[in-house]
N, C-alpha and C positions, 0 to 999 in steps of 0.2 A: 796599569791599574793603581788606585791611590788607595788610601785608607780608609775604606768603604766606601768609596766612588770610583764611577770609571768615564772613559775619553775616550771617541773610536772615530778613526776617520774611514769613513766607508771607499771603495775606491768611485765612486760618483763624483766626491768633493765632498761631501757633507762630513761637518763637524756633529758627534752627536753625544751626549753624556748623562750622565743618571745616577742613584744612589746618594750616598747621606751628604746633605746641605749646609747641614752645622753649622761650618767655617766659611760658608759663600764658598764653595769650590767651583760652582757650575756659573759665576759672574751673572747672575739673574738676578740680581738684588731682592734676594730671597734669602730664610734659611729654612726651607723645609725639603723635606725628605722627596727625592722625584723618582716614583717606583716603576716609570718605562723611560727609557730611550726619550730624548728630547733633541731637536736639531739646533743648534744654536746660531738663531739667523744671520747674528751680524757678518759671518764666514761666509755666509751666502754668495757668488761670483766671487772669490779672492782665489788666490791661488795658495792653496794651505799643501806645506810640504813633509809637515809631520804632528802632532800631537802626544803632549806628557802626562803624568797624572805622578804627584811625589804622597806624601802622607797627609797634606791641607790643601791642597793647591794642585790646579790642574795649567797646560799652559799649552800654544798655539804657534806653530813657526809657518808665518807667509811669507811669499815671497813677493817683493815690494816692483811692482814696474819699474 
């Protein structure tokens, strides 16, 4: 969990994230507030191995074929 946002890899595979946009933490070239849960599609088929969330910034570790 970040600073007022958070990152959650579900065990499905899904990337999913939410809470304050401010800083563009959630990479949606947005800054506004996203008050449920949002799947972050570009994750969609990759092989994501873990997920961070620091105080401005969230981040994504896949594992590359």
């Amino acid at each position: 969990m970040g600073n007022n946002h958070c990152i959650a890899l579900l065990n499905i595979g899904y990337v999913m994230e939410w809470g304050d946009n401010e800083h563009g933490q959630m990479g949606n070239k947005k800054r506004s507030i996203v008050n449920r849960p949002i799947i972050v599609k570009e994750f969609i088929g990759k092989k994501v191995k873990g997920v961070f969330a620091s105080h401005n910034s969230s981040g994504v570790v896949i594992e590359e074929p």
